[in-house]
C-alpha positions in Angstrom: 0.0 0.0 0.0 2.6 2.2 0.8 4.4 1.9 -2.3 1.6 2.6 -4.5 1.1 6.0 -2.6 4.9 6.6 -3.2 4.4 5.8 -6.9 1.2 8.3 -6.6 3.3 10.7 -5.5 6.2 10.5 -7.6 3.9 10.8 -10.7 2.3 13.7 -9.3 5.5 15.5 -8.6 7.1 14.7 -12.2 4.0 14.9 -14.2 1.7 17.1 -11.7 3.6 19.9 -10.4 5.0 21.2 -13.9 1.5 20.9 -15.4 -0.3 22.9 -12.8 3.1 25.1 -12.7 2.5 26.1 -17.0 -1.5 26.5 -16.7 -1.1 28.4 -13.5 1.4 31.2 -14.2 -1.2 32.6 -16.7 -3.4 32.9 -13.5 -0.7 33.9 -11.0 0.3 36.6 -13.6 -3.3 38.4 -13.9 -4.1 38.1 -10.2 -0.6 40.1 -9.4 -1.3 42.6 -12.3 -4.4 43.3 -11.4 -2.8 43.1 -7.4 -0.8 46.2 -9.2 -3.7 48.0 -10.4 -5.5 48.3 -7.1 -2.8 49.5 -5.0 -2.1 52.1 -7.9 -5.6 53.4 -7.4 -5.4 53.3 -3.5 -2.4 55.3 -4.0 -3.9 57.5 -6.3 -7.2 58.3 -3.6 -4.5 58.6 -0.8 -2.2 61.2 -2.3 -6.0 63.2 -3.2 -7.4 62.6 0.4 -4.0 64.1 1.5 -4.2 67.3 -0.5 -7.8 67.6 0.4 -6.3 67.7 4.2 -3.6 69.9 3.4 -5.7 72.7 1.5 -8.7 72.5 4.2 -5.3 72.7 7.1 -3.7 75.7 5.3 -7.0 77.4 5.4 -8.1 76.7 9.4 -4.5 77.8 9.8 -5.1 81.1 7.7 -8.5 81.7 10.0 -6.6 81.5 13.0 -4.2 83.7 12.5 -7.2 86.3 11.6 -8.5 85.6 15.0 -5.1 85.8 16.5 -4.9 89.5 15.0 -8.1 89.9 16.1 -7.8 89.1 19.6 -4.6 90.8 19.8 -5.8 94.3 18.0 -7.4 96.6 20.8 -9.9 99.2 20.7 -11.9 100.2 17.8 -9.5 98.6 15.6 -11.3 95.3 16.2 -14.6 96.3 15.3 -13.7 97.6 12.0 -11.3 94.2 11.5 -14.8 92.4 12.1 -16.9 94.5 9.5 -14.3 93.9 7.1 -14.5 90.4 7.5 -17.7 90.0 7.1 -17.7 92.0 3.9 -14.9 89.6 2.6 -16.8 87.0 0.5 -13.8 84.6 0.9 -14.6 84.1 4.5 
């Protein structure tokens, strides 16, 4: 009994193994290119989501340093900073 499974197993590695090695590469190639393809496009949606972040930082940071000169201004030099501001249609 033991010798036919060694004789089983011998085939399979001889005859076996290369076969499924030939018809699989075709396989094992597409699944990596396409492996390829999504990290190229989660790459893509990363290096967006991160300029998305950096534009909306740059303009908090912008806002705060208007509030900084704001809070730092004294007298009536704060209330026309405030009209002003609110007749800016970028803010």
């Amino acid at each position: 009994m033991s010798e036919d499974i060694t004789k089983i197993l011998l085939a399979f590695i001889v005859i076996g193994l290369p076969v499924l090695l030939i018809f699989g590469q075709p396989f094992l190639r597409r699944l990596l290119e396409h492996r390829e393809k999504r990290m190229e496009i989660e790459a893509r949606l990363t290096a967006e989501k991160a300029a998305q972040y950096a534009a909306h930082t740059e303009r908090l940071e912008q806002r705060v340093r208007v509030l900084e000169r704001i809070v730092t201004d004294k007298g009536i030099v704060v209330a026309d900073e405030i009209e002003r501001l609110r007749d800016d249609p970028l803010n």
